[in-house]
C-alpha positions in Angstrom: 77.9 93.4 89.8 75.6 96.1 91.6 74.2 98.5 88.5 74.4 101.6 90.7 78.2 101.5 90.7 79.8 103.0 88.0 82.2 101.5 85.2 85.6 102.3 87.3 84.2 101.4 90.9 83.1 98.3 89.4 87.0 97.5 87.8 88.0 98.4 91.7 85.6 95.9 93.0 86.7 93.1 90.8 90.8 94.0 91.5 90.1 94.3 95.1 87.8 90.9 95.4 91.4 89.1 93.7 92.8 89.7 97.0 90.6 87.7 99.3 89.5 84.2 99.8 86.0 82.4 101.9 86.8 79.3 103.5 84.0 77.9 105.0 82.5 81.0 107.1 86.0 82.7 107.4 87.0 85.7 105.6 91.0 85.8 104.6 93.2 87.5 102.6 96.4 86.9 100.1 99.7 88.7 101.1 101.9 89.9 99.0 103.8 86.5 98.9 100.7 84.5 98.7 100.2 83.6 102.3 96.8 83.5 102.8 95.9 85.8 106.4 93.1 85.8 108.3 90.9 88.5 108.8 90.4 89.0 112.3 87.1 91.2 114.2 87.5 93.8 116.2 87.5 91.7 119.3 89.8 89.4 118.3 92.5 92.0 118.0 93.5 93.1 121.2 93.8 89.0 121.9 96.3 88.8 119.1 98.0 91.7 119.5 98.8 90.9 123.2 99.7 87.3 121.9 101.9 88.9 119.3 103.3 91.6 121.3 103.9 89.8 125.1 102.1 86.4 125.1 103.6 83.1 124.3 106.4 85.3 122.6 107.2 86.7 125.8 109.3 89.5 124.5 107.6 92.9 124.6 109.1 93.4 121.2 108.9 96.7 119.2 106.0 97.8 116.8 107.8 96.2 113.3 108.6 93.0 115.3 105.1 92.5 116.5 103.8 93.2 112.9 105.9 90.3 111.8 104.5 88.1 114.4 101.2 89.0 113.5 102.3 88.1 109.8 103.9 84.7 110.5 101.0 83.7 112.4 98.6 84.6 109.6 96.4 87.4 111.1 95.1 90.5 109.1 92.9 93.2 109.6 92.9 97.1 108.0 94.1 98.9 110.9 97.2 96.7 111.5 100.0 99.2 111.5 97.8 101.8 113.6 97.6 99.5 115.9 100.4 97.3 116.9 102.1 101.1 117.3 99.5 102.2 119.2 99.3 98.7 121.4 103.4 99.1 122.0 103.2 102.3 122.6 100.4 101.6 125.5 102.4 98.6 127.2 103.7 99.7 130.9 106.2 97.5 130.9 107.7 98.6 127.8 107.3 102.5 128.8 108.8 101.3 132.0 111.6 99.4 130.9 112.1 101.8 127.9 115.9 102.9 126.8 115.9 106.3 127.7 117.8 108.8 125.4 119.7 111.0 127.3 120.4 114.1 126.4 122.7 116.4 127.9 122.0 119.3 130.2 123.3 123.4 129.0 
């Protein structure tokens, strides 16, 4: 361990380092369940996210359903949640072909 880090950042180091895995050059990490997921760069997400959300899927599903696609075809990165919302919330087709709540007029 680096000597400039101090007793507990060191502890947090050595927990945090349980969670991930190298194979070969490729960085993943271990889900809750023990799925090992792949951490993905930045420009590999929008390629996976658009798989995920209305690629082979073809279903322009909501933000929790793309997050489980993403799961189930073992992608990771930090910003996940952020932004499978923010990618759903973007689409034109889903804004176009949104339910609309109705509300009604005084």
């Amino acid at each position: 361990m680096d000597a400039t880090l101090d007793k507990r950042e060191q502890i947090r180091m050595k927990r945090l380092a349980t969670k991930y895995i190298i194979i070969g050059d490729i960085l993943y990490k271990r889900s809750f369940n023990g799925i090992i997921l792949r951490c993905i760069h930045d420009e590999e997400i929008r390629a996976a996210l658009e798989h995920a959300h209305g690629g082979a899927y073809r279903g322009h599903f909501n933000g929790t359903s793309v997050y489980g696609k993403l799961i189930r075809i073992s992608y990771w990165w930090p910003t996940m949640e952020h932004d499978y919302c923010e990618h759903v919330n973007k689409c034109e087709q889903c804004q176009k072909h949104a339910h609309l709540e109705l509300t009604p007029t005084q």
